[in-house]
C-alpha positions as CSV (number, residue, x, y, z in Angstrom):
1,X,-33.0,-35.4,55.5
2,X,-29.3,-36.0,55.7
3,X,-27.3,-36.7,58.6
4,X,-26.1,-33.4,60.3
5,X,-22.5,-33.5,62.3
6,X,-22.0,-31.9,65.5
7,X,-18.5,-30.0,66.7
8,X,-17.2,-33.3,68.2
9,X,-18.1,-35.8,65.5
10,X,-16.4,-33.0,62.9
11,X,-13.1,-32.9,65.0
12,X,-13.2,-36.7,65.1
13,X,-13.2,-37.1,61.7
14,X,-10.4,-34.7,61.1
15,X,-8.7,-36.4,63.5
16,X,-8.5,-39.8,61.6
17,X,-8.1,-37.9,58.6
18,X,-4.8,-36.7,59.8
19,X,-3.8,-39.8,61.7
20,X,-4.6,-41.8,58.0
21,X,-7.1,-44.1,59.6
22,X,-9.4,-42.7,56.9
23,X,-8.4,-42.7,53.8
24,X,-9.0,-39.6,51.5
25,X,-11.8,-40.0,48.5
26,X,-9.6,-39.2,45.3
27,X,-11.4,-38.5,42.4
28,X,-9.6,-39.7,39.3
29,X,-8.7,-37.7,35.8
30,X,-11.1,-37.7,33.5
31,X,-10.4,-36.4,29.9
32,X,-13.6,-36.3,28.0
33,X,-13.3,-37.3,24.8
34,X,-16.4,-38.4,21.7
35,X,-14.4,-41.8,20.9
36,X,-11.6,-42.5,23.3
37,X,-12.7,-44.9,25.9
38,X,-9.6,-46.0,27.2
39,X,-8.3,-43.6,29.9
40,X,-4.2,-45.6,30.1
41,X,-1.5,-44.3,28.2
42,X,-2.9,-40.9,27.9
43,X,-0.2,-37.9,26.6
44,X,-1.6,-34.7,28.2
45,X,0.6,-31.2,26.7
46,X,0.1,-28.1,27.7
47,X,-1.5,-25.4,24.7
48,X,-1.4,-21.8,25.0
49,X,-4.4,-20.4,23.9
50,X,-2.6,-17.1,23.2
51,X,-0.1,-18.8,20.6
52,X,-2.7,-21.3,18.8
53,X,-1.1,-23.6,16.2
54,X,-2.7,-22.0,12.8
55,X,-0.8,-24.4,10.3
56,X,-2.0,-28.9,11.0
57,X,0.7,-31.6,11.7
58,X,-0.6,-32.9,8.3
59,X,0.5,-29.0,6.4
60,X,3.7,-28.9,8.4
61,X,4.6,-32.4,7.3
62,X,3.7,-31.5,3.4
63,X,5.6,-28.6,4.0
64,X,8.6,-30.4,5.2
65,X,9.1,-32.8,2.3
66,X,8.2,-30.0,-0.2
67,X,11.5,-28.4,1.1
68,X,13.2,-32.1,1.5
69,X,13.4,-31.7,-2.7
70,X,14.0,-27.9,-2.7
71,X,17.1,-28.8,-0.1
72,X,18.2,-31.8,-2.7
73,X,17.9,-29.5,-5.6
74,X,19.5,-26.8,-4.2
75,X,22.3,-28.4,-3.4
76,X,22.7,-30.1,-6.8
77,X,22.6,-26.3,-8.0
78,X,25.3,-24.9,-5.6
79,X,28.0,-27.7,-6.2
80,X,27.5,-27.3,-10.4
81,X,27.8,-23.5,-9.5
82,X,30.7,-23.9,-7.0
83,X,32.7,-26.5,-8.7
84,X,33.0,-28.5,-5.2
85,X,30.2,-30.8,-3.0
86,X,27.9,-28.9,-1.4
87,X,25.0,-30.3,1.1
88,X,21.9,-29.1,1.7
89,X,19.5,-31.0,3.8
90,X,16.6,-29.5,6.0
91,X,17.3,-29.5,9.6
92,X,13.6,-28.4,11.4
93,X,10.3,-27.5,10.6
94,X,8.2,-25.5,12.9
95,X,5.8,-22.9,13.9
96,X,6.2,-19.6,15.6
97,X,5.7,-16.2,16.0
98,X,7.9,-13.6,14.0
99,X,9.3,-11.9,17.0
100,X,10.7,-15.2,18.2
101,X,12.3,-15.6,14.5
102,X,13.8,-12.3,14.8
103,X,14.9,-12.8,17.8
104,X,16.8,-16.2,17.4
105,X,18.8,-14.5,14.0
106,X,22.8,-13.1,14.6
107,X,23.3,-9.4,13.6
108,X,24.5,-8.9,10.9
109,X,23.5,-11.6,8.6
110,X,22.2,-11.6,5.0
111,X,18.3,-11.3,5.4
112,X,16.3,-11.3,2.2
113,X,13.1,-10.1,1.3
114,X,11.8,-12.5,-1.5
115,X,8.0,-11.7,-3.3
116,X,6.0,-14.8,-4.3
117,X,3.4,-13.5,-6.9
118,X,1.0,-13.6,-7.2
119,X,1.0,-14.5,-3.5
120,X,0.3,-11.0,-1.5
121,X,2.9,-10.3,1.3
122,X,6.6,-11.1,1.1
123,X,8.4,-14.6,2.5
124,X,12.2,-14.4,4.2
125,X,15.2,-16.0,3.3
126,X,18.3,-15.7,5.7
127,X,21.9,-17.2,5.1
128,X,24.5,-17.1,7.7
129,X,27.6,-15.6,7.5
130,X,29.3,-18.9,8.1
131,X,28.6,-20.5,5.0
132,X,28.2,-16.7,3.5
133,X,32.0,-16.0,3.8
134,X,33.0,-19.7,2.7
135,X,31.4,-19.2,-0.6
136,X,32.3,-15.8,-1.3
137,X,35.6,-17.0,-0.7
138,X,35.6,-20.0,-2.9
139,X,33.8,-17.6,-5.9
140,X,36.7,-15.6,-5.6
141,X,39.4,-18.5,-6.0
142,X,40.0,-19.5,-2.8
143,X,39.8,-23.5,-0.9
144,X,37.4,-21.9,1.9
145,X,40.1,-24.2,4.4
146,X,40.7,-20.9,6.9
147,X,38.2,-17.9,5.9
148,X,37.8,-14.9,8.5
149,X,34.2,-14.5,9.6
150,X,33.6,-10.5,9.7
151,X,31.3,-9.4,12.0
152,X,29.9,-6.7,9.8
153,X,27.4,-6.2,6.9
154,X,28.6,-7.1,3.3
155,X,29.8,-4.9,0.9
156,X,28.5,-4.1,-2.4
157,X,30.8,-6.6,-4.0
158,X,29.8,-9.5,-1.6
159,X,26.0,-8.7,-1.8
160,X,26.3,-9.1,-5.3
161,X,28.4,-12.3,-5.2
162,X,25.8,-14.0,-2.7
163,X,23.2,-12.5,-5.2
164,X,24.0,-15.4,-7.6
165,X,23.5,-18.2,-4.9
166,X,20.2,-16.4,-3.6
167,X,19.2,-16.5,-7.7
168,X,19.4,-20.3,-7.7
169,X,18.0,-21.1,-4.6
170,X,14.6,-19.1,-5.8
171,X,15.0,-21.1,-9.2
172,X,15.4,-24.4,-7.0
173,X,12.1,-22.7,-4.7
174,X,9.8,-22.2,-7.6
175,X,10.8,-25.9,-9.1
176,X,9.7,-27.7,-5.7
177,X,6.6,-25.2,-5.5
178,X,5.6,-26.1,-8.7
179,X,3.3,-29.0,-7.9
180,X,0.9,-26.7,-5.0
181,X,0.8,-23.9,-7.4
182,X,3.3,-22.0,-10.0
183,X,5.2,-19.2,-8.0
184,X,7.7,-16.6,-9.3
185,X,10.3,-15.8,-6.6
186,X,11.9,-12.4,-6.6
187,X,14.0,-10.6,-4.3
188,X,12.8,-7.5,-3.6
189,X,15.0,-6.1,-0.9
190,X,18.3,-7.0,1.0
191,X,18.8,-5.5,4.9
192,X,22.0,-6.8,7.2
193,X,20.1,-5.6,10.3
194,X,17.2,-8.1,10.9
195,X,15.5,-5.8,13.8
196,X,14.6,-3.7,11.2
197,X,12.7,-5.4,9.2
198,X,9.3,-5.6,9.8
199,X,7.2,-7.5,7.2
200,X,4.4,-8.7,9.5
201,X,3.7,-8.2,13.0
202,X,5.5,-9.7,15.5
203,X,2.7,-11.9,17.2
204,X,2.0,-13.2,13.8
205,X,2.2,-16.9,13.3
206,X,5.3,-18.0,10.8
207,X,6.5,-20.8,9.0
208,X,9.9,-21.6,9.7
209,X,12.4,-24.4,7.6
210,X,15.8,-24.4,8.7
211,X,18.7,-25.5,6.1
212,X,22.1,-26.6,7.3
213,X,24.5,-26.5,4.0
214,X,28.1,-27.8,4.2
215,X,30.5,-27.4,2.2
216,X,33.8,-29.0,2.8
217,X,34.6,-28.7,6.5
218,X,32.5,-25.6,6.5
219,X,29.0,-25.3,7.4
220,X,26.3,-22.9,8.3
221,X,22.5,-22.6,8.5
222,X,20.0,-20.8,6.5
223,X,15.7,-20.7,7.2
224,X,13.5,-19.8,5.1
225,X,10.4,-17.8,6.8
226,X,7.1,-18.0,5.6
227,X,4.3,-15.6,7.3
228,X,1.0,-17.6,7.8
229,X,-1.4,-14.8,5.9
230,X,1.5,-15.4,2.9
231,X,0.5,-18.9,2.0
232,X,-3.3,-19.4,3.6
233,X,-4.4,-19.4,0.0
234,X,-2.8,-22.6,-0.7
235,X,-3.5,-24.0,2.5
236,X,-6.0,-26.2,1.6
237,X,-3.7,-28.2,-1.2
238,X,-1.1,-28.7,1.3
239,X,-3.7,-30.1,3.6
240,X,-5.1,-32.3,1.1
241,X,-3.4,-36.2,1.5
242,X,-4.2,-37.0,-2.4
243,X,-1.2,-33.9,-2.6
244,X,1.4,-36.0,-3.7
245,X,-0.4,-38.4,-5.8
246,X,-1.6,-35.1,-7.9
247,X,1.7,-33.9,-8.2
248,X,2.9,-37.1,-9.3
249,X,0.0,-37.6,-11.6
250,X,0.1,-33.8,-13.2
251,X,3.9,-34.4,-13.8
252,X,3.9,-37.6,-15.1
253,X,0.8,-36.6,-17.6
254,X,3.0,-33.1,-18.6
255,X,5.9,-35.6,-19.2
256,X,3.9,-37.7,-21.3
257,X,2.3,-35.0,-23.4
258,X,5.4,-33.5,-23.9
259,X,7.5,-36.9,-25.2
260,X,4.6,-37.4,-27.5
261,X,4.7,-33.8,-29.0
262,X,8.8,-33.6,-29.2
263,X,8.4,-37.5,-30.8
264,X,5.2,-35.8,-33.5
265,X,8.2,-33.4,-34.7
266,X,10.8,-36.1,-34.9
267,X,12.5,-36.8,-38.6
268,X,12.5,-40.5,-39.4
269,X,14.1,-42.1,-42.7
270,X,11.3,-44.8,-45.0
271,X,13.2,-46.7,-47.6
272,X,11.4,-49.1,-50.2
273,X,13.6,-52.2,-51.0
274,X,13.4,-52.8,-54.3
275,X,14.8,-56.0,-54.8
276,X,18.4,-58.0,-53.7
277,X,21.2,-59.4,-55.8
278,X,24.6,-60.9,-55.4
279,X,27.2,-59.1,-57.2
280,X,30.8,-59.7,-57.6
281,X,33.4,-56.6,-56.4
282,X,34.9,-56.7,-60.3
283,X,31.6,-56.3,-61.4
284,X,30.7,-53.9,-59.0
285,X,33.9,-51.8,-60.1
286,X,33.1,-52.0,-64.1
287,X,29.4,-50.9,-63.6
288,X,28.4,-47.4,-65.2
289,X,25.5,-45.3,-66.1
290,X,23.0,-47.6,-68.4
291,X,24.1,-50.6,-66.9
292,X,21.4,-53.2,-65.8
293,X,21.0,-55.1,-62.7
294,X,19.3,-58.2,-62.6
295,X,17.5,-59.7,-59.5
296,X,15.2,-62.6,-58.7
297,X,12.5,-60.2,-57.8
298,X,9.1,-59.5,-60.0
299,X,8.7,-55.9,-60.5
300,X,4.9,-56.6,-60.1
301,X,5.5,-58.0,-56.5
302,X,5.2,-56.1,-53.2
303,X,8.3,-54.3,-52.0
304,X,8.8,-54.0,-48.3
305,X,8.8,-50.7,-46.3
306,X,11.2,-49.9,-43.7
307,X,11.5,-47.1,-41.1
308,X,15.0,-46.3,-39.9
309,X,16.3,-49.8,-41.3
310,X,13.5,-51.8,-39.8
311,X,10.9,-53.4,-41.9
312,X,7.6,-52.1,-40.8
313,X,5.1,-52.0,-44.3
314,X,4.6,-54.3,-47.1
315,X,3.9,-52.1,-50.2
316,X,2.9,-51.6,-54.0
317,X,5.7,-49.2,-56.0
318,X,3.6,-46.8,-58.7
319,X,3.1,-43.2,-59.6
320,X,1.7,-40.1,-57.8
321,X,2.0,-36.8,-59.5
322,X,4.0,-37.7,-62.2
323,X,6.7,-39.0,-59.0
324,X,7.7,-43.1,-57.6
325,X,5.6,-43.4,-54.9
326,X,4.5,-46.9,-52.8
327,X,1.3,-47.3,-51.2
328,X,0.9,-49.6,-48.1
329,X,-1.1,-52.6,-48.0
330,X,-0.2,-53.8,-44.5
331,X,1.5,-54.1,-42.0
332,X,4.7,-56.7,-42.1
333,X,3.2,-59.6,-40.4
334,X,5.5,-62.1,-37.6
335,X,5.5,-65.3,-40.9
336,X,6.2,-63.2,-43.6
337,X,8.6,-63.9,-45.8
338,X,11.0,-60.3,-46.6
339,X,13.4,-61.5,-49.4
């Protein structure tokens, strides 16, 4: 049976407690784990179980350099289309819900409603008026050094100025989709007001990549938002780590397969040398039609074959079909001798 304490040896012990003649038994952290075994060093976060992360380190990262070349291709895009530089880089990646994305936008602002088919559901695109106005503006003729900023929606005019920007940022989109799965982006409807658009709701988990373009000493932001339930199809490929090897490989074997049937088509000129003689210009000048030519050359020896100038065949000269024709023995060989 244990020990039992009376009153006195209780208020004792609290006593020491207090005075720090005991010291207290503290019971250290454990975080339990299958493999880790060393407890040092150990990064604890918080995670709110309300707001789970639906979309790996590993996907966001895919997803990041995926937009890396959309960004670099875009831009390429804008500053043929603009006749000027213009930079597009990505600026953050992240998670969140679609209220917070709502929430963070200025009113008004060009918000876009793109379809991915044959992805269900619909993606976002937003520009900001700060880099909105700057283009317009340079369209329109202008340097974009001192451009007023309105703080109201576009007009008919500007929405289909910034309609032509929006058109080769999808083309640029569906180019650096291309190697996850072929996508056709539309837009499908275009609202100032972001508060009323409602594509998903608002505790839903999104994919957010935010843009920064510049464009002389103007800049401005645009993010691209991608509802979770829009791209959980093709999850699992951006999971995958063999991702980009795949893309590279499917590329490189569509470049290859195209070369080889553009070079099938190609036109090439064969010419069968005869024979070679020296000839004097006089003589050259008095030939005419019935004139002979004399060379060094049997007419019963092989002639050589050559494809755009370069000898390639040795060949017999005879008749096909009533026509000249040569047919190849072989190929011209490193010792032969050509003359």
């Amino acid at each position: 049976m244990p020990e039992v304490l009376d009153q006195s040896e209780i208020d004792a012990l609290l006593a020491a407690v207090d005075a720090g003649q005991v010291a207290e038994d503290v019971q250290p952290i454990k975080v339990f784990s299958r493999h880790r075994k060393n407890l040092t060093n150990i990064e604890i976060r918080r995670y709110d179980f309300k707001r789970p992360e639906r979309v790996s380190k590993d996907q966001m990262r895919s997803l990041q350099t995926l937009h890396e070349g959309f960004a670099r291709n875009f831009g390429a895009s804008l500053s043929g289309f603009l006749r000027t530089i213009v930079e597009c880089k990505v600026a953050t990646c992240e998670q969140m819900t679609y209220g917070e994305f709502i929430a963070s936008l200025p009113n008004p602002t060009s918000f876009n409603l793109i379809n991915a088919a044959p992805l269900e559901g619909q993606v976002c695109l937003e520009v900001s008026p700060l880099i909105i106005y700057p283009i317009i503006d340079r369209l329109l003729g202008g340097n974009s050094q001192e451009v007023f900023v309105p703080q109201r929606p576009m007009t008919v005019i500007e929405n289909r100025l910034i309609s032509k920007v929006i058109a080769r940022g999808l083309a640029a989109l569906s180019e650096a989709w291309s190697g996850i799965k072929e996508l056709t982006f539309s837009v499908g409807a275009t609202e100032s007001n972001p508060q009323l658009v409602q594509i998903v709701p608002p505790n839903e988990v999104v994919v957010v990549i935010g843009f920064e373009i510049k464009m002389g000493p103007r800049a401005g932001t645009m993010n691209l938002c991608i509802p979770f339930n829009v791209i959980e199809p093709v999850m699992a490929s951006l999971s995958s780590e063999s991702w980009f090897n795949t893309a590279k490989g499917a590329r490189g074997n569509e470049s290859s397969r195209s070369i080889t049937n553009t070079l099938h088509a190609a036109a090439l000129g064969v010419t069968a040398i005869l024979g070679e003689t020296t000839i004097t210009l006089s003589d050259l000048r008095g030939l005419s039609v019935g004139d002979l030519v004399t060379t060094e050359k049997s007419a019963s020896r092989p002639v050589v074959l050559s494809v755009e100038g370069n000898p390639k065949f040795i060949a017999h000269i005879g008749q096909f079909n009533g026509k000249r024709a040569v047919r190849i023995i072989r190929s011209v060989r490193a010792g032969d001798r050509l003359t």
